[in-house]
Biotite code that builds the C-alpha atoms (Angstrom):
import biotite.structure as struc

atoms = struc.array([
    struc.Atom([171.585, 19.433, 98.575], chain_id="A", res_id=1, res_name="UNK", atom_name="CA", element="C"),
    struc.Atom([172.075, 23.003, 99.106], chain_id="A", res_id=2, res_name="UNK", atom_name="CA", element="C"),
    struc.Atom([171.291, 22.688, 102.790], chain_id="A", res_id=3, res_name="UNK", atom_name="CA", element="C"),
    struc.Atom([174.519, 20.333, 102.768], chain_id="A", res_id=4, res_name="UNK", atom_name="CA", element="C"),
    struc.Atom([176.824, 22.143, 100.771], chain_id="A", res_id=5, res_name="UNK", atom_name="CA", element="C"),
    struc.Atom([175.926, 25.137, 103.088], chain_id="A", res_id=6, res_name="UNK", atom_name="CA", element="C"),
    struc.Atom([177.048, 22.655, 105.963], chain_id="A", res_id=7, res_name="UNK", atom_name="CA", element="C"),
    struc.Atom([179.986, 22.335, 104.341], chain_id="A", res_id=8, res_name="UNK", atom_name="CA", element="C"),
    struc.Atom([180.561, 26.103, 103.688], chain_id="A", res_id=9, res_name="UNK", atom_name="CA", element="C"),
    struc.Atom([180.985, 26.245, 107.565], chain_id="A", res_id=10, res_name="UNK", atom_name="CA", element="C"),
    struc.Atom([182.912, 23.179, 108.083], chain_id="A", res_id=11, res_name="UNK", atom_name="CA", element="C"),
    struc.Atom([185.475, 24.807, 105.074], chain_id="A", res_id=12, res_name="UNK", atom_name="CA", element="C"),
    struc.Atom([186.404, 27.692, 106.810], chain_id="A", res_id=13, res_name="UNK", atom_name="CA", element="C"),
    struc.Atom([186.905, 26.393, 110.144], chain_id="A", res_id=14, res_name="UNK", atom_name="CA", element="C"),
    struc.Atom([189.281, 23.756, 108.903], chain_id="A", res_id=15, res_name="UNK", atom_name="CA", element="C"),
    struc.Atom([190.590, 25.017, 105.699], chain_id="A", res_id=16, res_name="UNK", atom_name="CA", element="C"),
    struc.Atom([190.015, 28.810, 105.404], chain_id="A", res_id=17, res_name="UNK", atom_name="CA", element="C"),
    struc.Atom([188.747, 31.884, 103.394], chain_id="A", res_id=18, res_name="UNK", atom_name="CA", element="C"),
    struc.Atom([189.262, 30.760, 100.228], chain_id="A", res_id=19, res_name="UNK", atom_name="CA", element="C"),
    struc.Atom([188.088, 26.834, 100.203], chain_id="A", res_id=20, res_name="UNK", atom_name="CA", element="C"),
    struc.Atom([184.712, 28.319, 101.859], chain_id="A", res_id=21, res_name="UNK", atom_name="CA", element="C"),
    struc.Atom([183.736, 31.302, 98.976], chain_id="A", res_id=22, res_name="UNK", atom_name="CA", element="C"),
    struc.Atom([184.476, 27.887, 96.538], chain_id="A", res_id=23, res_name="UNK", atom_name="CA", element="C"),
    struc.Atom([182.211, 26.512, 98.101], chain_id="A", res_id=24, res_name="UNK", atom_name="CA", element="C"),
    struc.Atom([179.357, 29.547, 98.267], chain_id="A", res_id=25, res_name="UNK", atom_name="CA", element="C"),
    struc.Atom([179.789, 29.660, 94.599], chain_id="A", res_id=26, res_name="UNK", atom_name="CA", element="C"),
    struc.Atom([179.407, 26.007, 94.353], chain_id="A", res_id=27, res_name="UNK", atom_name="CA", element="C"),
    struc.Atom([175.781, 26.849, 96.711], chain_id="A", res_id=28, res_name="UNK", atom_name="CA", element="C"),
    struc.Atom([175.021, 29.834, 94.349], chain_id="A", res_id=29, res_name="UNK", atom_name="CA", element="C"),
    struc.Atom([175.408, 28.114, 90.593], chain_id="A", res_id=30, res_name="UNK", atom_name="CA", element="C"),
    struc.Atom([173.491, 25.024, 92.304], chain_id="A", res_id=31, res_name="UNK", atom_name="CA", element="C"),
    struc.Atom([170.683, 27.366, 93.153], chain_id="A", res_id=32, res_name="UNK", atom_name="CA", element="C"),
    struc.Atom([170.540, 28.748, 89.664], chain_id="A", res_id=33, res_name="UNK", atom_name="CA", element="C"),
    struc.Atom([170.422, 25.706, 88.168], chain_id="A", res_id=34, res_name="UNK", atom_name="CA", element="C"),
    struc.Atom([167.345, 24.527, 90.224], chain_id="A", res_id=35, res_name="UNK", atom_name="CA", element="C"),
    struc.Atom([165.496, 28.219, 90.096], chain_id="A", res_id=36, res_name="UNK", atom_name="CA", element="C"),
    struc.Atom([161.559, 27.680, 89.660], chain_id="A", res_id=37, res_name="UNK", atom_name="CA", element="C"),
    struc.Atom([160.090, 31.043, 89.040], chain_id="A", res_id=38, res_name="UNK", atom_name="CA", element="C"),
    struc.Atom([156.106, 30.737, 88.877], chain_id="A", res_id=39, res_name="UNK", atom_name="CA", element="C"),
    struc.Atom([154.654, 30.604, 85.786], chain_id="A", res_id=40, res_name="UNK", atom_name="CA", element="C"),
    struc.Atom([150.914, 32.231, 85.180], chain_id="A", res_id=41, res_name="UNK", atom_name="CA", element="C"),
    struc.Atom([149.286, 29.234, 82.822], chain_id="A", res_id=42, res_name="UNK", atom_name="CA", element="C"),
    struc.Atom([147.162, 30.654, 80.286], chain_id="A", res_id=43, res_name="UNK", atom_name="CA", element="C"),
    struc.Atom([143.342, 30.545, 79.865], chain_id="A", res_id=44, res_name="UNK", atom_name="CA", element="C"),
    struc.Atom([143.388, 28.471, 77.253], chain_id="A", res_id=45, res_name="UNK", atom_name="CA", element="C"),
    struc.Atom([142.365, 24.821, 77.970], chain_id="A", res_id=46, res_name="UNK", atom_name="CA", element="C"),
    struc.Atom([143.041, 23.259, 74.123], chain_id="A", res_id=47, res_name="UNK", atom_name="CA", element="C"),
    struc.Atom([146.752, 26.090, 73.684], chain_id="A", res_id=48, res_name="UNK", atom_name="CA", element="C"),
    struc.Atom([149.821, 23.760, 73.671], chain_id="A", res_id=49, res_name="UNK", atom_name="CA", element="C"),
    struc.Atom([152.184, 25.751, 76.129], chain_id="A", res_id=50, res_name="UNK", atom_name="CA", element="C"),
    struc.Atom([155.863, 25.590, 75.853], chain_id="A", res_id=51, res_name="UNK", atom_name="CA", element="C"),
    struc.Atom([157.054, 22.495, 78.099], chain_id="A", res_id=52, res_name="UNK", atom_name="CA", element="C"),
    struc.Atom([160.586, 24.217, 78.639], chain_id="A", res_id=53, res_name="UNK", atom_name="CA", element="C"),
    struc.Atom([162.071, 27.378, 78.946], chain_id="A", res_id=54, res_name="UNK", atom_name="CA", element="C"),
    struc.Atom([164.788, 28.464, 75.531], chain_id="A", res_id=55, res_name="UNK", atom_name="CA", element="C"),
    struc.Atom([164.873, 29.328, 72.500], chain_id="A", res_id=56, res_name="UNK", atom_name="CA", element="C"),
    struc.Atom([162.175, 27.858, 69.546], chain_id="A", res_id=57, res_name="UNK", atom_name="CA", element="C"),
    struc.Atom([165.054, 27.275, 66.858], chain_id="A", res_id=58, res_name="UNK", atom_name="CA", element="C"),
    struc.Atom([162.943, 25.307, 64.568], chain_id="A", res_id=59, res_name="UNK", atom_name="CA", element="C"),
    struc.Atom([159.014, 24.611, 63.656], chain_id="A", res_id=60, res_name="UNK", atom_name="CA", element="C"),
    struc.Atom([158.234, 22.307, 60.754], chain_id="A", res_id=61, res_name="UNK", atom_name="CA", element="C"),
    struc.Atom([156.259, 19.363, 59.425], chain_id="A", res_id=62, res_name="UNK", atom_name="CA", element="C"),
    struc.Atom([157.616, 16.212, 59.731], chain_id="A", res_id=63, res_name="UNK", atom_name="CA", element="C"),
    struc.Atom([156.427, 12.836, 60.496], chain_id="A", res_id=64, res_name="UNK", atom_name="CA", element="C"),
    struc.Atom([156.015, 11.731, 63.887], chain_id="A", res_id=65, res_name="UNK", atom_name="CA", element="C"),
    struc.Atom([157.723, 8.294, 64.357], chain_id="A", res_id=66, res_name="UNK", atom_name="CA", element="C"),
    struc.Atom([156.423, 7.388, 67.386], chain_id="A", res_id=67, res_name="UNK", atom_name="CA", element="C"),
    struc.Atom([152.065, 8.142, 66.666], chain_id="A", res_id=68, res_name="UNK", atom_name="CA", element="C"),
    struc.Atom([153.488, 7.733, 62.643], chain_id="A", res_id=69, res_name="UNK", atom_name="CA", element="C"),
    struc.Atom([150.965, 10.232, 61.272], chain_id="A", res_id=70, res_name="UNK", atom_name="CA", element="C"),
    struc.Atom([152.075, 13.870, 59.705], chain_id="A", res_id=71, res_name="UNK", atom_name="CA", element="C"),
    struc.Atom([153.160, 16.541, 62.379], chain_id="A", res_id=72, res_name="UNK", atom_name="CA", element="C"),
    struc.Atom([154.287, 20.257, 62.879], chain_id="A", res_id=73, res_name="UNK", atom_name="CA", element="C"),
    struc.Atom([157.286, 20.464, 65.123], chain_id="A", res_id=74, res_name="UNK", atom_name="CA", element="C"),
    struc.Atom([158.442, 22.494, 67.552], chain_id="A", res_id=75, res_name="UNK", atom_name="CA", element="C"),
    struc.Atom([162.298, 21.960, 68.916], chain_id="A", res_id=76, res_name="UNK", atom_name="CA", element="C"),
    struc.Atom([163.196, 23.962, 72.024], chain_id="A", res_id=77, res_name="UNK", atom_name="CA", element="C"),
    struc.Atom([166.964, 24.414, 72.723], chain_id="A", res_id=78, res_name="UNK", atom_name="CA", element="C"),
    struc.Atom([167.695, 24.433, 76.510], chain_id="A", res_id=79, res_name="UNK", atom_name="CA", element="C"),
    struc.Atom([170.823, 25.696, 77.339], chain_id="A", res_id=80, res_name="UNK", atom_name="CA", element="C"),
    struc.Atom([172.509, 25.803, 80.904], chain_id="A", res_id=81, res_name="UNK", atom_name="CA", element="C"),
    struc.Atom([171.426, 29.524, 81.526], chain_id="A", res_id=82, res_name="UNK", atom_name="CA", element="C"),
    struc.Atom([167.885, 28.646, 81.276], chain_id="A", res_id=83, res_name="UNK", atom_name="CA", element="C"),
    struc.Atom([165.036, 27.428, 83.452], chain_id="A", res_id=84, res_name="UNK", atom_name="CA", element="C"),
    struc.Atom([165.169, 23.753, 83.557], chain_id="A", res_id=85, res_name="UNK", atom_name="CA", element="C"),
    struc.Atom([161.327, 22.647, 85.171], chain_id="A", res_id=86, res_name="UNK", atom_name="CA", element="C"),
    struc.Atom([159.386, 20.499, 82.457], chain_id="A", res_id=87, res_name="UNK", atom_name="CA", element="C"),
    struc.Atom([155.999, 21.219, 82.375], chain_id="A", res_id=88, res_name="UNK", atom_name="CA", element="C"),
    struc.Atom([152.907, 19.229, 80.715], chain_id="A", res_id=89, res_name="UNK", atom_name="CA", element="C"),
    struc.Atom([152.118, 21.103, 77.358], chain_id="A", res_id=90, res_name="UNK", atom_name="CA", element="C"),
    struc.Atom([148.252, 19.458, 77.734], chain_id="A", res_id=91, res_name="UNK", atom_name="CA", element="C"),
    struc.Atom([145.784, 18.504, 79.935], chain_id="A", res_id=92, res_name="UNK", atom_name="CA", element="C"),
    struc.Atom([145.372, 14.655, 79.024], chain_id="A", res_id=93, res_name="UNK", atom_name="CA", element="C"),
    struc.Atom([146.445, 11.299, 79.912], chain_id="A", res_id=94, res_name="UNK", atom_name="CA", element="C"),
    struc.Atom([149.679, 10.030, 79.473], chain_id="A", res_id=95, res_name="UNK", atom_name="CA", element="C"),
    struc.Atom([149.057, 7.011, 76.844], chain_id="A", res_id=96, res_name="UNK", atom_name="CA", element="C"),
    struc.Atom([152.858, 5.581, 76.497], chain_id="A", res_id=97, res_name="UNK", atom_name="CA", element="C"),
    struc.Atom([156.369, 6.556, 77.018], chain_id="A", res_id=98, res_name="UNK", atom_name="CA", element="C"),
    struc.Atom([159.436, 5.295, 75.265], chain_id="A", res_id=99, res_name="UNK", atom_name="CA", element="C"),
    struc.Atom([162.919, 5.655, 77.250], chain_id="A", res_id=100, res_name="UNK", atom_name="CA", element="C"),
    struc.Atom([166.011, 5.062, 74.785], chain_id="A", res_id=101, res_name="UNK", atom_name="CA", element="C"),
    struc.Atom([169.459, 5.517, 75.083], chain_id="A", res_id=102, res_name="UNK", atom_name="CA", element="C"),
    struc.Atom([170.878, 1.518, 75.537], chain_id="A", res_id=103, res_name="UNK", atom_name="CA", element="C"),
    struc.Atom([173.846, 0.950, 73.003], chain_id="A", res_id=104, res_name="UNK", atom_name="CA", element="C"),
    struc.Atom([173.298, 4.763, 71.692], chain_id="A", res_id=105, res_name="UNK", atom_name="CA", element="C"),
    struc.Atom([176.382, 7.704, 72.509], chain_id="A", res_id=106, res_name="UNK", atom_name="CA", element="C"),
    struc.Atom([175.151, 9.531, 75.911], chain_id="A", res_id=107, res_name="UNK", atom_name="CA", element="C"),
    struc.Atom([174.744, 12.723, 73.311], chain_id="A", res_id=108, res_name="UNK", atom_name="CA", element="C"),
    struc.Atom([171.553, 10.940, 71.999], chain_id="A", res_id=109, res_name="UNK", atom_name="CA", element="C"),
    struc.Atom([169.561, 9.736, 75.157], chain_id="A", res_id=110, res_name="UNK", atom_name="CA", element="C"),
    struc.Atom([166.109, 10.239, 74.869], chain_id="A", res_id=111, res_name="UNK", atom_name="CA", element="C"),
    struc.Atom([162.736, 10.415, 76.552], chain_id="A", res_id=112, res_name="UNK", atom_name="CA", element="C"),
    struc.Atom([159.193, 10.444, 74.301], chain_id="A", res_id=113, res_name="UNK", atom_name="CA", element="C"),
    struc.Atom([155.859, 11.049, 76.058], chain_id="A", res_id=114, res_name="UNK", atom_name="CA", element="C"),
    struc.Atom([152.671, 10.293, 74.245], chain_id="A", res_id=115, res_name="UNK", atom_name="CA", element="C"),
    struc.Atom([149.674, 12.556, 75.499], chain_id="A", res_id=116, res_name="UNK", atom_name="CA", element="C"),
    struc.Atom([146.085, 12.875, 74.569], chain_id="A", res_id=117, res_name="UNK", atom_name="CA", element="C"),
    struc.Atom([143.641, 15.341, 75.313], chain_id="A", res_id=118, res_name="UNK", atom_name="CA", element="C"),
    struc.Atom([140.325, 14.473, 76.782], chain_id="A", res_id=119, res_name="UNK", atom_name="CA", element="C"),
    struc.Atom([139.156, 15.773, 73.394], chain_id="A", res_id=120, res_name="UNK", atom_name="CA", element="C"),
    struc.Atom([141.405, 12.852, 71.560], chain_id="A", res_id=121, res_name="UNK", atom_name="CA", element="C"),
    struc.Atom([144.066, 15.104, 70.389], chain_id="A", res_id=122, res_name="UNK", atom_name="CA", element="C"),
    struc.Atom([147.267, 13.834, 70.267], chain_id="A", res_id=123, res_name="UNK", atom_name="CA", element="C"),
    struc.Atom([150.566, 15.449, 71.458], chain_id="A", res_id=124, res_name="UNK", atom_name="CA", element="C"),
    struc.Atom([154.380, 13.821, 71.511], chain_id="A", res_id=125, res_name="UNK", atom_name="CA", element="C"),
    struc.Atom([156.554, 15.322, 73.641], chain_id="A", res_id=126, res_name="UNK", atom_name="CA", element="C"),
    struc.Atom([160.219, 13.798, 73.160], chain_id="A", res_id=127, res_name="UNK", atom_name="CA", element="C"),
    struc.Atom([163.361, 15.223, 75.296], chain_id="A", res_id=128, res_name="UNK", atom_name="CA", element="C"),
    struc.Atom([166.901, 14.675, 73.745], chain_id="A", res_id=129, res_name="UNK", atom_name="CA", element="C"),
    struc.Atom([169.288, 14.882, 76.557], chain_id="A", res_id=130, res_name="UNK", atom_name="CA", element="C"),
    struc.Atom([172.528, 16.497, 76.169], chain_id="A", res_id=131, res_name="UNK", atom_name="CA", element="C"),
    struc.Atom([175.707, 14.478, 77.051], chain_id="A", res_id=132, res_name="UNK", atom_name="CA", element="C"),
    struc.Atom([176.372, 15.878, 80.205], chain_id="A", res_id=133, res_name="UNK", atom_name="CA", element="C"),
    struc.Atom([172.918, 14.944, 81.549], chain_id="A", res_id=134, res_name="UNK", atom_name="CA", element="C"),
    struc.Atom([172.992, 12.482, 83.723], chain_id="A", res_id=135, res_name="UNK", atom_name="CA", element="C"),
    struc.Atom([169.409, 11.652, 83.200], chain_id="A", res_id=136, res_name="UNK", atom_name="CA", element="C"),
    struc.Atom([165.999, 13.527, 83.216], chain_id="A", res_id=137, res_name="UNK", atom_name="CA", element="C"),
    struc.Atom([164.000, 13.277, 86.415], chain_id="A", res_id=138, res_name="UNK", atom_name="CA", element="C"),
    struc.Atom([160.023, 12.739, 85.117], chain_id="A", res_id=139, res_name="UNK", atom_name="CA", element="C"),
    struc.Atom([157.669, 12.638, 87.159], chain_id="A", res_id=140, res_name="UNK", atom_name="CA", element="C"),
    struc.Atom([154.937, 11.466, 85.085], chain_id="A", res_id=141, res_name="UNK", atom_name="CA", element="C"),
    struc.Atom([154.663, 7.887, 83.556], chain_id="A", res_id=142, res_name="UNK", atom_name="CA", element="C"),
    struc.Atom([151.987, 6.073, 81.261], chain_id="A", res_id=143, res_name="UNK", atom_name="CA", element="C"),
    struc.Atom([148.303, 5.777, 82.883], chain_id="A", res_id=144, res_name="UNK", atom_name="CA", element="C"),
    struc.Atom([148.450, 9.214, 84.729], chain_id="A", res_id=145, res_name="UNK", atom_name="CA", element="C"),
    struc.Atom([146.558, 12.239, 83.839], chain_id="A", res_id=146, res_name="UNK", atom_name="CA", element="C"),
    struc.Atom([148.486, 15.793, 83.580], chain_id="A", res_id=147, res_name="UNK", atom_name="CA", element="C"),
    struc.Atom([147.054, 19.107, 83.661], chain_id="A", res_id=148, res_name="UNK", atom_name="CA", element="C"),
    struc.Atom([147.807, 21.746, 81.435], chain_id="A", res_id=149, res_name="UNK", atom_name="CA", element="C"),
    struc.Atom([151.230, 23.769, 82.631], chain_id="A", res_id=150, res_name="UNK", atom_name="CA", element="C"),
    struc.Atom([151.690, 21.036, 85.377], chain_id="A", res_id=151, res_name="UNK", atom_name="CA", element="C"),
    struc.Atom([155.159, 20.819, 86.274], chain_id="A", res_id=152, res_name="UNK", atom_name="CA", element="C"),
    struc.Atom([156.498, 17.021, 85.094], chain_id="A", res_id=153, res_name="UNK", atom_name="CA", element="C"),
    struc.Atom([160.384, 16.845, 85.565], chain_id="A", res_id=154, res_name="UNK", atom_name="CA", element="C"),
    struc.Atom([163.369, 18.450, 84.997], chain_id="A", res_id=155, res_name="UNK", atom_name="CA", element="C"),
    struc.Atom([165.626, 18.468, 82.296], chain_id="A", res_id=156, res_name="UNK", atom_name="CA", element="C"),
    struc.Atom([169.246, 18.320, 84.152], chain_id="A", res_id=157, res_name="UNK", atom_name="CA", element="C"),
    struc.Atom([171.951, 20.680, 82.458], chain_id="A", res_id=158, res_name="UNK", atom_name="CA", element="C"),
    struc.Atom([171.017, 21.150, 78.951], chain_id="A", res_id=159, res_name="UNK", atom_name="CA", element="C"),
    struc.Atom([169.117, 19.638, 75.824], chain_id="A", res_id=160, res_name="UNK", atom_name="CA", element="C"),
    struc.Atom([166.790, 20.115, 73.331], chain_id="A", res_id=161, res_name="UNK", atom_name="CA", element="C"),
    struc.Atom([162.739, 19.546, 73.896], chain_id="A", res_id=162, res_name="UNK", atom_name="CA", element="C"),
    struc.Atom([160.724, 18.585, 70.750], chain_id="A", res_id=163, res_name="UNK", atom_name="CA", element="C"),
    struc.Atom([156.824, 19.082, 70.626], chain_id="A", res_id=164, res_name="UNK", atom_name="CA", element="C"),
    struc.Atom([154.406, 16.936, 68.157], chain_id="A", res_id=165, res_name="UNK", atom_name="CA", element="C"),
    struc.Atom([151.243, 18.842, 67.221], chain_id="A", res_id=166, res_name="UNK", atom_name="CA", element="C"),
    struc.Atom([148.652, 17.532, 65.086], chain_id="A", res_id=167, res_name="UNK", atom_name="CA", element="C"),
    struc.Atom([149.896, 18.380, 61.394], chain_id="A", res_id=168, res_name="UNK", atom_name="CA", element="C"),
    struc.Atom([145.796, 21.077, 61.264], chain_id="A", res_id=169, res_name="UNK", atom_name="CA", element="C"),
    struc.Atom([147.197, 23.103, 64.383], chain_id="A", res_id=170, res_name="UNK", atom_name="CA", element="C"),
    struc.Atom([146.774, 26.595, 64.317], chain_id="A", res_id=171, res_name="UNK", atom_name="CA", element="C"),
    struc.Atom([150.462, 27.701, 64.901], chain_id="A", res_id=172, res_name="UNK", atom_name="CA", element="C"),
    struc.Atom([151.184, 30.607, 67.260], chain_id="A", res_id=173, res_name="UNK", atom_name="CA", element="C"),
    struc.Atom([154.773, 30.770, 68.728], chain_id="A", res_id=174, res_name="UNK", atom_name="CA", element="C"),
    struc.Atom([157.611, 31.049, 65.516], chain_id="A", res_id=175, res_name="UNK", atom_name="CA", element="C"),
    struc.Atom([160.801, 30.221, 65.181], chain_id="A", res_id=176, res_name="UNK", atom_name="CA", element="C"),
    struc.Atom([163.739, 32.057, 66.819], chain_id="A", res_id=177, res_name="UNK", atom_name="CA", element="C"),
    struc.Atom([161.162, 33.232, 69.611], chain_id="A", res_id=178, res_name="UNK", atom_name="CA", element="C"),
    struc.Atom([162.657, 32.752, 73.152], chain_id="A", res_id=179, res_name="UNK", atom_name="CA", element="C"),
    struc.Atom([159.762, 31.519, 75.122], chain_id="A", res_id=180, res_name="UNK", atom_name="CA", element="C"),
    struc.Atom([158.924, 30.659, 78.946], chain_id="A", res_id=181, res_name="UNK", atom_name="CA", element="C"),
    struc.Atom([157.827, 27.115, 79.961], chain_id="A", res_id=182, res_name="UNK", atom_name="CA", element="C"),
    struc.Atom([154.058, 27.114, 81.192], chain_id="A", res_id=183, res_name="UNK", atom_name="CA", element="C"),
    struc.Atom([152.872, 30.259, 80.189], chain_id="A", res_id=184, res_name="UNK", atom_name="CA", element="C"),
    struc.Atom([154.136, 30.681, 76.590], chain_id="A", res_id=185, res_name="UNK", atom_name="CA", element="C"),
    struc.Atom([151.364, 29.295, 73.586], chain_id="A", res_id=186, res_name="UNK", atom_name="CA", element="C"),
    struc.Atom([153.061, 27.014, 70.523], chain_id="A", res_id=187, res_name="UNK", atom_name="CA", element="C"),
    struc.Atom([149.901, 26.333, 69.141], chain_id="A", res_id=188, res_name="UNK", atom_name="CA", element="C"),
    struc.Atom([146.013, 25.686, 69.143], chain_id="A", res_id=189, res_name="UNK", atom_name="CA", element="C"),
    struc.Atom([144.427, 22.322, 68.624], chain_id="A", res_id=190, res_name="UNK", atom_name="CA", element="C"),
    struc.Atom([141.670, 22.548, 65.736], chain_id="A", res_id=191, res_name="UNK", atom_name="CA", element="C"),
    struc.Atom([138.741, 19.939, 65.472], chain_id="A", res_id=192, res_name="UNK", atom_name="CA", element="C"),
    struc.Atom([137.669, 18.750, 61.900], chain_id="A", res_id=193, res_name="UNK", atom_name="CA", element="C"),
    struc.Atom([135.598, 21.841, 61.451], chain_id="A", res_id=194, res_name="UNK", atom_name="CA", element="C"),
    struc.Atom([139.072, 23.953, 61.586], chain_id="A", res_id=195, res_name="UNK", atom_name="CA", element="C"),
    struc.Atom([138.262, 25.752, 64.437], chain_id="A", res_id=196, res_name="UNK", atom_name="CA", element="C"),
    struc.Atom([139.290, 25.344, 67.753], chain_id="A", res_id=197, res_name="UNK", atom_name="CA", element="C"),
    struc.Atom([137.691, 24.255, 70.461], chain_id="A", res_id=198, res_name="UNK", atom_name="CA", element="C"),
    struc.Atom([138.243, 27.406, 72.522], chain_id="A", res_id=199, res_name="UNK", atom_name="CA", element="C"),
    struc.Atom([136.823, 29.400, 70.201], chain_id="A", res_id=200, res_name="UNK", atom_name="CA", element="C"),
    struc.Atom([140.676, 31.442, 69.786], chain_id="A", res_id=201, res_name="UNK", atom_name="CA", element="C"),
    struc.Atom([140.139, 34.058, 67.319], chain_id="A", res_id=202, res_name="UNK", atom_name="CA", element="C"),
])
């Protein structure tokens, strides 16, 4: 895409002029920005929960988890249009089920739920709310495939919110209000029955 609207950068000011071409570089520059994929440095962590999306934490609480319907903590990410837009796999698991919806619902309440599981058994939702103005969310992950930990899995076009699921005994980490960085940044740690987690986090 940007290789084409550089194309037509050239073809803008030999036909058109100045002007008509610099709208066009800026056109080239906010694309860029919008598709930026800085690396991210995945923590050593296998069983820590990492941020799936780049923004700002605005809310963690228990809830109930209507898809797995057991008690959960969540965590709801707000991804604004000045932020990184990658998704990346909180876990390292298998994808179990997804649930697309959206038909006879207002575009402002599309949404995509993921349900992943740990080879440990843990169980994680991830759920993405698209914002109006999305057109869709590109996945690239679908029910049946495995995921690593801090593996990139779509992106989340213009803006939206990204909720998490933990298990409701997680050992919380990241806290509301916190901006925090897809792939690298911790929500939580998954805890066995013994309360302590398999990584042995202190």
């Amino acid at each position: 895409m940007l290789a084409l609207l550089a194309l037509l950068a050239v073809f803008a000011k030999a036909w058109l002029g100045v002007l008509p071409m610099l709208i066009v570089i800026l056109l080239i520059v906010a694309c860029a920005w919008l598709v930026r994929n800085p690396l991210r440095r995945i923590p050593a962590s296998p069983l820590g929960v990492v941020s799936p999306a780049c923004g700002t934490l605005v809310s963690v609480e228990n809830c109930q988890d209507r898809w797995l319907n057991r008690p959960a903590v969540r965590f709801v990410i707000d991804v604004t249009l000045l932020d990184v837009h990658t998704l990346y796999s909180p876990i390292e698991g298998k994808v179990m089920k997804e649930w697309p919806e959206g038909s006879g619902e207002t575009l402002s309440r599309r949404r995509h739920s993921y349900w992943l599981r740990t080879d440990e058994g843990d169980d994680i939702t991830l759920s993405l709310v698209l914002d109006r103005r999305a057109p869709y969310v590109g996945m690239t992950i679908h029910a049946g495939e495995r995921v690593g930990q801090g593996q990139q899995c779509g992106f989340l076009y213009f803006a939206g919110k990204v909720e998490v699921y933990l298990p409701e005994n997680s050992r919380l980490h990241a806290k509301a209000g916190a901006r925090i960085d897809a792939g690298s940044d911790i929500l939580g740690h998954l805890l066995h029955a013994n309360g302590v987690s398999v990584l042995g986090d202190k």
